[in-house]
Steps between C-alpha positions, in 0.01 A plus 500: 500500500761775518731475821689855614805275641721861584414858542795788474464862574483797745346478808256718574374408840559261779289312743466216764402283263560616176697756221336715213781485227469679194477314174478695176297770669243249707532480821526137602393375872761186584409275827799422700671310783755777516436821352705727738798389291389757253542844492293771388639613164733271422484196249338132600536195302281212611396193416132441547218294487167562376174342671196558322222501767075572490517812514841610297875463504786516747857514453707372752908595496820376588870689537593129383381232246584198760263680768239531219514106386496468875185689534377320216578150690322572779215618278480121401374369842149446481316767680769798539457780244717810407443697815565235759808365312614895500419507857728188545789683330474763722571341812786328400733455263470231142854383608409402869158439383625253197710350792248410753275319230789339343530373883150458608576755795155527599576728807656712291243600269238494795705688767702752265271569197208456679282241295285264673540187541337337239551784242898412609370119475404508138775713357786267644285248333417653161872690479767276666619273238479817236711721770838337590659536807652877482711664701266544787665445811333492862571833601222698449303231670694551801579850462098528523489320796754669701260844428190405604753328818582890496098652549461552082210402425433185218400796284806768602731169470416466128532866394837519685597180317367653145697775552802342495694518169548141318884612504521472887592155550509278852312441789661811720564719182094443454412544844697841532348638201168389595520686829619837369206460241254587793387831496 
């Protein structure tokens, strides 16, 4: 079976959830945890995954090849597929993500990415002796807490968090960023 493992070329068009990039004159829908870090016109390089499905093909990409082995891992527990492992990688980072499994920080990946309980259950399970122990530190747990101490909602509390860049490091750092992320 052939794999596409990268895609490189202009980018057409830009949405919530995905990128058209141009690849020898086809247009080329990409799924993605992040699209808004591409610009209309310029040049993308991804790496990417391919799932075959029923009813046809999908092709999922990634700004970098450790968020797309990632994506990949998580694709491994039993019962997630490509758009709820996407979905995953949306709400929080693979760094703080690889953390909290590495850790087994089940409030973590209930409270800040949202999974439920036993969804959260089985991937510390399935993942944590493949993940190590990354540099995930407690701060976005608390820095969570301390906005839905403020009135965000659980929901408002994560986007805030999301939109925090992964350069922005510490608990008040976090927390400030966080707050002017609300519109």
């Amino acid at each position: 079976m052939a794999m596409i493992r990268q895609i490189r070329g202009q980018v057409l068009s830009v949405g919530v959830t995905s990128a058209v990039i141009e690849v020898a004159g086809l247009g080329i829908e990409v799924r993605m945890s992040v699209p808004e870090t591409l610009s209309v016109g310029g040049e993308a390089r991804l790496a990417t995954h391919l799932a075959l499905k029923q009813d046809g093909m999908e092709l999922y990409g990634f700004v970098d090849v450790l968020d797309r082995d990632f994506f990949e891992l998580i694709l491994s527990v039993s019962g997630v597929g490509p758009k709820t492992a996407l979905s995953i990688l949306r709400r929080a980072p693979r760094t703080a993500l690889e953390g909290a499994i590495g850790k087994r920080d089940l409030a973590y990946l209930t409270k800040v990415v949202g999974l439920g309980k036993k969804s959260a259950e089985k991937m510390l399970v399935e993942l944590s002796e493949k993940v190590g122990a990354a540099a995930h530190d407690d701060a976005d747990g608390e820095v969570f807490d301390t906005l839905v101490a403020l009135g965000y909602t659980e929901r408002e509390a994560r986007n805030a968090l999301q939109a925090v860049p992964d350069s922005v490091d510490g608990k008040e750092a976090r927390l400030k960023a966080a707050l002017s992320a609300r519109p």
